[in-house]
KOLTORRO-482701 format. One record per residue (C-alpha): x, y, z; residue in three letters; residue number from 1. Coordinates in pm, 1 decimal. Example, Ala and Ser with C-alpha at 12.3 -4.5 7.8 and 13.67 -1.06 7.14 Angstrom:
BEGIN
c1 c2 c3 code pos
1230.0 -450.0 780.0 ALA 1
1367.0 -106.0 714.0 SER 2
This chain:
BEGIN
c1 c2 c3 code pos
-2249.0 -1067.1 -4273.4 UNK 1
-2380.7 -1398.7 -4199.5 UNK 2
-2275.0 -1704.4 -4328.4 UNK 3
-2661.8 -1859.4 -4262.1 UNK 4
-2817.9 -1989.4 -4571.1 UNK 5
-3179.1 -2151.0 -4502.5 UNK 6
-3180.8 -2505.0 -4604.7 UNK 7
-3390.8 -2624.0 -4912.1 UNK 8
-3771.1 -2636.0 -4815.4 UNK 9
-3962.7 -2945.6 -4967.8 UNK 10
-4347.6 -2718.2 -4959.0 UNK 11
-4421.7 -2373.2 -4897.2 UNK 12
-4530.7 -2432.3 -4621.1 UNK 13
-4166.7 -2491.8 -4462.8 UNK 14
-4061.6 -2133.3 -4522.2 UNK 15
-4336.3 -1951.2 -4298.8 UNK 16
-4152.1 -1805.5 -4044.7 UNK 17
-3783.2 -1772.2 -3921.1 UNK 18
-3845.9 -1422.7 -4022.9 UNK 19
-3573.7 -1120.1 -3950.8 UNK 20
-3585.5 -914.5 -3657.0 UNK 21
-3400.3 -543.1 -3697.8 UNK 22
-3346.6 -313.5 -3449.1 UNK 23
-3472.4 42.4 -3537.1 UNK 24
-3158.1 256.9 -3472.3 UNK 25
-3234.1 546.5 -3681.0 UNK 26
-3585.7 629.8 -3554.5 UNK 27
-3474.3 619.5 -3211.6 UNK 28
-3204.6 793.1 -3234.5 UNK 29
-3363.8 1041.3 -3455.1 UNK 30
-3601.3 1108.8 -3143.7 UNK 31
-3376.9 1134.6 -2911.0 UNK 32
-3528.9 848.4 -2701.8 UNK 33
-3365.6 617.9 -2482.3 UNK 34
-3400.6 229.4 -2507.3 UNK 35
-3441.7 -2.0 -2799.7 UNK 36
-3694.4 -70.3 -3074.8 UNK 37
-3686.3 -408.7 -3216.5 UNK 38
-3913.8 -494.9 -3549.8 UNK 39
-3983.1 -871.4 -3627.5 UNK 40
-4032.9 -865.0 -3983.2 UNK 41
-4348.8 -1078.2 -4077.0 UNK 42
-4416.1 -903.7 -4405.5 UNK 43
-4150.7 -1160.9 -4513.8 UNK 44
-4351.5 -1460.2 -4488.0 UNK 45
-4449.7 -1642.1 -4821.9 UNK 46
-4775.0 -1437.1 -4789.9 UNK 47
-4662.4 -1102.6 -4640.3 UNK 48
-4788.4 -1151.0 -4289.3 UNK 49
-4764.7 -1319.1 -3987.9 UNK 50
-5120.3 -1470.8 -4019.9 UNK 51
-4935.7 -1719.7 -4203.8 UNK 52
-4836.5 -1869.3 -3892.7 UNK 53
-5184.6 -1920.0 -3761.8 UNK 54
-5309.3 -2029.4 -4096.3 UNK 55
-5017.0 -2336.0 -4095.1 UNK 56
-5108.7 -2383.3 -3712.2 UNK 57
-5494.1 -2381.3 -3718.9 UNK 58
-5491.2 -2672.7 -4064.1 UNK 59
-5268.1 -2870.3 -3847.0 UNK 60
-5431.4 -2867.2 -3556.8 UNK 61
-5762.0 -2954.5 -3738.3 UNK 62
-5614.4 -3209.1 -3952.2 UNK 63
-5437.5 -3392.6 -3651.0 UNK 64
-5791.2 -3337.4 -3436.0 UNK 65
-5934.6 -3519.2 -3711.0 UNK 66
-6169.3 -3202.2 -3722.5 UNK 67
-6087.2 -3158.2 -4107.4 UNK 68
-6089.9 -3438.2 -4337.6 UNK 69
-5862.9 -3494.8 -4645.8 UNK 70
-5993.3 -3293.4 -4945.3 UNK 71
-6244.6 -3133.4 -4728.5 UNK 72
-6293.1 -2736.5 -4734.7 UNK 73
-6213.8 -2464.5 -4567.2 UNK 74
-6402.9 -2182.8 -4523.2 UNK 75
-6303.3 -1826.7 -4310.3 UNK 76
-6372.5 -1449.6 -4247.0 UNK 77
-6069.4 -1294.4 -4335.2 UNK 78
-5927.3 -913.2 -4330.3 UNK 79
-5735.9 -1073.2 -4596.3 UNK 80
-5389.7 -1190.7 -4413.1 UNK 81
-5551.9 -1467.6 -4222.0 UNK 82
-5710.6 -1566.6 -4602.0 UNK 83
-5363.4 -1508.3 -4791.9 UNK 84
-5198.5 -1756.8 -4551.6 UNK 85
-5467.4 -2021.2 -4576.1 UNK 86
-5491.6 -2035.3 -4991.6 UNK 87
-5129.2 -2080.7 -4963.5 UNK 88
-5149.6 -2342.1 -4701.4 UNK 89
-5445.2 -2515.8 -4822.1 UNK 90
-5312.1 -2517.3 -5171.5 UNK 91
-5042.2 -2731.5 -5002.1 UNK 92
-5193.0 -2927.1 -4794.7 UNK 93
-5481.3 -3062.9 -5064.5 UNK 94
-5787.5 -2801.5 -4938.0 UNK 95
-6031.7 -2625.2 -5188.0 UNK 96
-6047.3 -2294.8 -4979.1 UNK 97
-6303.0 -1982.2 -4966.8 UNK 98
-6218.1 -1669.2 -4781.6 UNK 99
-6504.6 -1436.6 -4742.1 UNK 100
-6427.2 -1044.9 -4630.8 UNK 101
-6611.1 -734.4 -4642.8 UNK 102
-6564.7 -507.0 -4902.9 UNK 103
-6414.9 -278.8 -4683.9 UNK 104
-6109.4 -406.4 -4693.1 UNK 105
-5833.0 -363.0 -4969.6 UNK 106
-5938.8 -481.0 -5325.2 UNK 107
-5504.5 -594.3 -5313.4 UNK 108
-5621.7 -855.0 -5052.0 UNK 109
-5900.0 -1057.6 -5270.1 UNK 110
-5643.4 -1040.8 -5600.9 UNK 111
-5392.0 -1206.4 -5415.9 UNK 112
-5604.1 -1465.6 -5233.3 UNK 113
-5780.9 -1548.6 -5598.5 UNK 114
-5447.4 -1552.1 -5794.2 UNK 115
-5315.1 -1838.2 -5515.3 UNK 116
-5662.1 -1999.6 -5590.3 UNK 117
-5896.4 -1963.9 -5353.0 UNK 118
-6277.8 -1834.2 -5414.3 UNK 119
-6327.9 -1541.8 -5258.8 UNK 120
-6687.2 -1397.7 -5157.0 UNK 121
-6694.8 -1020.9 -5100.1 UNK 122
-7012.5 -899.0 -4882.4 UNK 123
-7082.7 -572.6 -4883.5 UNK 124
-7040.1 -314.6 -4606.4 UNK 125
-7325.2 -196.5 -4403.3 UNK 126
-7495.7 114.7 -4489.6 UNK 127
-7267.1 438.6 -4404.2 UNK 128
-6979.2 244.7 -4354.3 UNK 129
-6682.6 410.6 -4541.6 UNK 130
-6447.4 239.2 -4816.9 UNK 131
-6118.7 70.6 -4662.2 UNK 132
-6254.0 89.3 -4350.1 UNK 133
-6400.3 -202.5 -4121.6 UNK 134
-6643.0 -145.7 -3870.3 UNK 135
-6814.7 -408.7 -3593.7 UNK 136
-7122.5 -403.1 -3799.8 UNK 137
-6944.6 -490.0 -4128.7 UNK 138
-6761.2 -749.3 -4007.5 UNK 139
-7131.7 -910.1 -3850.4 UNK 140
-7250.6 -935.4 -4188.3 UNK 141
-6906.8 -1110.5 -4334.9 UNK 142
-6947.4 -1363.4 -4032.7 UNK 143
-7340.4 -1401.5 -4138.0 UNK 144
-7257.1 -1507.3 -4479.0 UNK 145
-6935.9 -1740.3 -4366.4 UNK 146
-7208.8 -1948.3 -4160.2 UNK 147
-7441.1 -1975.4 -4423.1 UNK 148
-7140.7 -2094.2 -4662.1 UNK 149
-6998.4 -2348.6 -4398.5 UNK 150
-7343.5 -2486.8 -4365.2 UNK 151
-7382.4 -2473.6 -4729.7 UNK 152
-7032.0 -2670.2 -4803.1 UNK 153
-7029.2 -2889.1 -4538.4 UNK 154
-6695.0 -2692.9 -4500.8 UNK 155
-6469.7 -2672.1 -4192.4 UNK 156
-6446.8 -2325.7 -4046.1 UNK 157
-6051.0 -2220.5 -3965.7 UNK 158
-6170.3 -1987.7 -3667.4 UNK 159
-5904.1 -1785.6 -3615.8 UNK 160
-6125.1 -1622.9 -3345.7 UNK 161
-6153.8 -1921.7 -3135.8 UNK 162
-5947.9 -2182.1 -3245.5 UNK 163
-5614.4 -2231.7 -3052.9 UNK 164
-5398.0 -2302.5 -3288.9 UNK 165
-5383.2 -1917.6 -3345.7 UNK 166
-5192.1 -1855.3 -2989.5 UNK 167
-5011.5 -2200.1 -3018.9 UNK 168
-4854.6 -2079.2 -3432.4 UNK 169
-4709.5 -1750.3 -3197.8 UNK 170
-4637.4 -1911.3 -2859.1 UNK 171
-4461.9 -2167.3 -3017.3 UNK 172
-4304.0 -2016.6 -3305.3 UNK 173
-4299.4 -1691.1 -3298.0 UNK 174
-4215.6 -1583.4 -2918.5 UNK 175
-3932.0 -1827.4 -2882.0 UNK 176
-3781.4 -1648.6 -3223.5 UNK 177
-3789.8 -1319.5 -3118.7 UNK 178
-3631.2 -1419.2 -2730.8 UNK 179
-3338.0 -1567.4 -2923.8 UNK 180
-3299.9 -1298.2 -3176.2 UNK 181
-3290.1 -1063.7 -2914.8 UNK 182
-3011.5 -1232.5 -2763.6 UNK 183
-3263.1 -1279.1 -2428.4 UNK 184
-3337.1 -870.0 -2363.0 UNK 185
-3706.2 -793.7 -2433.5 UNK 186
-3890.0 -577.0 -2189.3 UNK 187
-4199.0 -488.6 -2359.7 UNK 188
-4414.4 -657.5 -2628.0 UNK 189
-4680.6 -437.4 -2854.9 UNK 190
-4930.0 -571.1 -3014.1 UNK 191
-5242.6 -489.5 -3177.9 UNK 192
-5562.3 -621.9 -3133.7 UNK 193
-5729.3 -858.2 -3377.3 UNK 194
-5817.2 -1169.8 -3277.9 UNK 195
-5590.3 -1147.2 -2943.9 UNK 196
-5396.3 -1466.6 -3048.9 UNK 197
-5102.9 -1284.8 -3118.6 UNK 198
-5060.9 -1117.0 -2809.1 UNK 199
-5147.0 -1408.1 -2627.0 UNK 200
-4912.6 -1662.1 -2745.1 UNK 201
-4616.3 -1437.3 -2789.2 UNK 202
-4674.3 -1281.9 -2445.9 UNK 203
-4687.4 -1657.1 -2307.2 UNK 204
-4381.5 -1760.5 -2439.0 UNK 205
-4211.8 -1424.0 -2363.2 UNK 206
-4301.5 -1485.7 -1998.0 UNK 207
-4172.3 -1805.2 -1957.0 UNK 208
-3795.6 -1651.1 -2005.7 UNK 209
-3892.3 -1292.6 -1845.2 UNK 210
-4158.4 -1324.5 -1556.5 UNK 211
-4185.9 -963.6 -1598.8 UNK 212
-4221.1 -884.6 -1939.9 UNK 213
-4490.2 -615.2 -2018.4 UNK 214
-4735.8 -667.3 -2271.1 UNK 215
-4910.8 -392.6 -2408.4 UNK 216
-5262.5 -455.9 -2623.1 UNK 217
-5308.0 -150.3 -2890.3 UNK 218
-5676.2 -49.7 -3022.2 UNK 219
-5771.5 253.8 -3233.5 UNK 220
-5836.4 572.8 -3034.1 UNK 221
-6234.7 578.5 -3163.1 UNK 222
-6305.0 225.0 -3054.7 UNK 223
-6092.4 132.1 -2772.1 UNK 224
-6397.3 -113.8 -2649.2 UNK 225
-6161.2 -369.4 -2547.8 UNK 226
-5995.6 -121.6 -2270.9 UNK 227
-6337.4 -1.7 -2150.6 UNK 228
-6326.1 321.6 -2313.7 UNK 229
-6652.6 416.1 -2527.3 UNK 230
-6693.5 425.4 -2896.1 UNK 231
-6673.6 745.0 -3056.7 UNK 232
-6653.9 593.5 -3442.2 UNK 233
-6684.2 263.6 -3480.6 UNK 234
-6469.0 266.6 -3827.7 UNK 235
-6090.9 319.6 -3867.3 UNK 236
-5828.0 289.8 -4110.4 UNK 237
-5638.8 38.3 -3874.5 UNK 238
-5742.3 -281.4 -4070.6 UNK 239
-5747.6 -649.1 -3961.8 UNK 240
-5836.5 -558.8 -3571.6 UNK 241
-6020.3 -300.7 -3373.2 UNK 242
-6412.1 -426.9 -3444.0 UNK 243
-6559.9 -326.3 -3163.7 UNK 244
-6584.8 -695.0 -3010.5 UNK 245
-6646.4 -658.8 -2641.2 UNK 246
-6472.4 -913.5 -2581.4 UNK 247
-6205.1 -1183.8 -2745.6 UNK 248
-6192.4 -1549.4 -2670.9 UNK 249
-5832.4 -1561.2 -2723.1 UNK 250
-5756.7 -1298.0 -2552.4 UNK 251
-5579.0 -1362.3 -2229.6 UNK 252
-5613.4 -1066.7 -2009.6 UNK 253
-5388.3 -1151.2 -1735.5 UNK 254
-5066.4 -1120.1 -1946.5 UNK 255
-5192.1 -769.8 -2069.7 UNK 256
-5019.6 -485.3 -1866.2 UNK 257
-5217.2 -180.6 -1997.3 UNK 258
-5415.3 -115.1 -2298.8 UNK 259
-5244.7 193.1 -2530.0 UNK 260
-5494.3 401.5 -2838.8 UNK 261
-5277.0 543.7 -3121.4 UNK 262
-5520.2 771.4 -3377.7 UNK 263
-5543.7 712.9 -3767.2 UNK 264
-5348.4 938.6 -3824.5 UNK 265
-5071.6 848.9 -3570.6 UNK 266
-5093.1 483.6 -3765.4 UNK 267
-5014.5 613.0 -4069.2 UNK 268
-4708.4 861.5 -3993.6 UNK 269
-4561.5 564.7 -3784.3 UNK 270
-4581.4 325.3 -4118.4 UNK 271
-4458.5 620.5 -4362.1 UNK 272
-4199.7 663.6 -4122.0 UNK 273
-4093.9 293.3 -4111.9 UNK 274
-4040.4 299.6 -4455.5 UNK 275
-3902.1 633.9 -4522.3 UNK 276
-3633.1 599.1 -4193.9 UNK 277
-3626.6 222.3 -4183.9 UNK 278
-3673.2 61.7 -4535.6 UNK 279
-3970.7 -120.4 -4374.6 UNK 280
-4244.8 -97.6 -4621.1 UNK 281
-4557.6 -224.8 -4352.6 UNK 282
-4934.6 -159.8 -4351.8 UNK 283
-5100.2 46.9 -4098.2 UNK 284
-5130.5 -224.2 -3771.3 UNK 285
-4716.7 -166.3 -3810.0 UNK 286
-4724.8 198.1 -3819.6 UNK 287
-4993.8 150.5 -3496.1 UNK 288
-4700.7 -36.6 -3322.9 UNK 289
-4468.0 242.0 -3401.2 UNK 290
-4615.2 499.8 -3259.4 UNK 291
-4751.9 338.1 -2970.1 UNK 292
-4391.9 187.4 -2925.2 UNK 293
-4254.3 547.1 -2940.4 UNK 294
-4514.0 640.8 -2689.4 UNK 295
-4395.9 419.6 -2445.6 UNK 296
-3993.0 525.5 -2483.8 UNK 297
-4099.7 871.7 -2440.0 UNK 298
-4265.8 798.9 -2120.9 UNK 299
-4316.0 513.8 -1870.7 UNK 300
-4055.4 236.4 -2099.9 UNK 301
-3795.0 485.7 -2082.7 UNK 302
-3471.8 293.1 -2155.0 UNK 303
-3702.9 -16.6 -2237.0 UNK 304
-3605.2 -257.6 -2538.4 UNK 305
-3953.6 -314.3 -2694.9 UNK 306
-4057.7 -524.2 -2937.2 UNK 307
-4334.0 -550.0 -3205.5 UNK 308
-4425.5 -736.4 -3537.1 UNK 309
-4478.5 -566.4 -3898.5 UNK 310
-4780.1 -750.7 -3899.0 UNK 311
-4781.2 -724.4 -4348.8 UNK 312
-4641.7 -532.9 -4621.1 UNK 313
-4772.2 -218.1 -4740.2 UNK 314
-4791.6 -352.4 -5107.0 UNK 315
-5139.4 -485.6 -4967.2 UNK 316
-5241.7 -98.5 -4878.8 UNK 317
-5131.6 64.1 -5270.0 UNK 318
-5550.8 156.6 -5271.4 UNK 319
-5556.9 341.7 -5017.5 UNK 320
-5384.7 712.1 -4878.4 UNK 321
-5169.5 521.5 -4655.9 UNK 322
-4889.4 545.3 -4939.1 UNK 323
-5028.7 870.4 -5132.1 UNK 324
-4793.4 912.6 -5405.7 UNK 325
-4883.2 1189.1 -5710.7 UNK 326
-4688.7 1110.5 -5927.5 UNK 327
């Protein structure tokens, strides 16, 4: 048992990240697999995922830019983590905030972005597009109607797409915490794809302690555009990445080894089994990770110790079949 007890935070904002790490003993084991799995816990964050970090790290960057004035708004496209971390950020920091997402995603999402006061606009998905699922041409429309509200506003636009205070939050912050919570013995990182910031800056800072870490990039298995593959359904159930972007501006391809496509349905046994083996209650990006973690031990990371985030918690998922329960 540890003796560590965090010291008293003056904001909110101080507690986003030092999150866990725990090393998933059971589910290897339970395989039979050789090597380690190691889960950094960012469902812990104030707002239950790790886009916390980029929310805290994109503000500052634009405040200290002197891109963002005091008072002024911010506006952003959101899956709903990126917008959960900046109403709780902006709330601190002094920033009326508006998150605008598609429909698509989780109804969870918009309740808790309202109840930590932000206005949230929902647009609606594009014809044929199915419920709790995002596609490329949904997300078009939500970016549509964030311009028009930026312009609008006279907001400033938090884009976690482009702006680099996304990689800096995780090279900075998050890469240097997992190297020292894993006592200096990561092989492999996996990550899935949303904006690419993630891999990128944890990858970076990985690197600079293990020259030959390998990175691995994850994408659903019907729209693995990013690895050249073609598009055989353009919507998923993997939420808050896969959109069909040909390409990502954060995204640095050099530190990405090989690109890996886990299924729907492999997503969602690897989260049910997080939580059922684990006691890691994560949404389906983590149960993504899983299996294409698993996939890795079983073949060419044999005897690997691999690492990947629980990018948020499944509370934010109670909506859809990812946590059936008939009770």
């Amino acid at each position: 048992m540890s003796d560590y007890v965090p010291p008293l935070a003056g904001s909110i904002v101080d507690v986003i990240g030092h999150t866990p790490m725990v090393e998933l003993k059971r589910i290897v084991a339970s395989r039979g697999l050789r090597g380690r799995l190691l889960a950094k816990l960012e469902h812990l964050n104030p707002g239950f995922s790790k886009k916390d970090r980029i929310a805290l790290g994109m503000v500052r960057q634009a405040r200290e830019a002197g891109w963002l004035a005091e008072g002024q708004t911010v506006v952003e496209l959101t899956s709903g983590n990126t917008g959960t971390g900046l109403a709780i950020v902006c709330g601190a920091l002094g920033h009326p905030f508006i998150a605008v997402m598609s429909r698509g995603n989780t109804i969870e999402r918009a309740r808790m972005m309202a109840a930590l006061g932000a206005q949230v606009v929902l647009v609606d998905q594009a014809p044929g597009s199915p419920p709790n699922q995002v596609s490329g041409e949904d997300l078009a429309l939500v970016e549509q109607r964030t311009q028009q509200i930026v312009a609008e506003r006279g907001a400033f636009r938090t884009d976690q797409f482009r702006l680099t205070g996304n990689v800096a939050a995780h090279e900075f912050t998050t890469g240097p915490e997992i190297w020292t919570q894993s006592g200096g013995a990561v092989d492999v990182l996996v990550d899935y794809l949303g904006t690419g910031g993630t891999i990128t800056g944890i990858a970076r800072a990985l690197r600079k302690c293990n020259p030959g870490l390998r990175a691995y990039a994850v994408e659903p298995a019907t729209a693995a555009v990013l690895a050249g593959r073609p598009v055989t359904r353009s919507s998923h159930k993997i939420q808050g990445g896969g959109y069909n972007m040909p390409e990502l501006p954060l995204l640095d391809r050099s530190l990405i080894t090989d690109f890996v496509q886990v299924s729907d349905e492999q997503a969602i046994a690897g989260a049910r089994a997080l939580a059922r083996d684990e006691g890691i209650f994560g949404g389906f990006s983590s149960g993504a990770h899983l299996a294409a973690a698993l996939d890795l031990l079983a073949g060419r990371e044999a005897g690997a110790t691999v690492v990947f985030l629980i990018c948020d918690s499944g509370l934010k998922y109670l909506s859809t079949d990812l946590y059936a329960w008939e009770g």
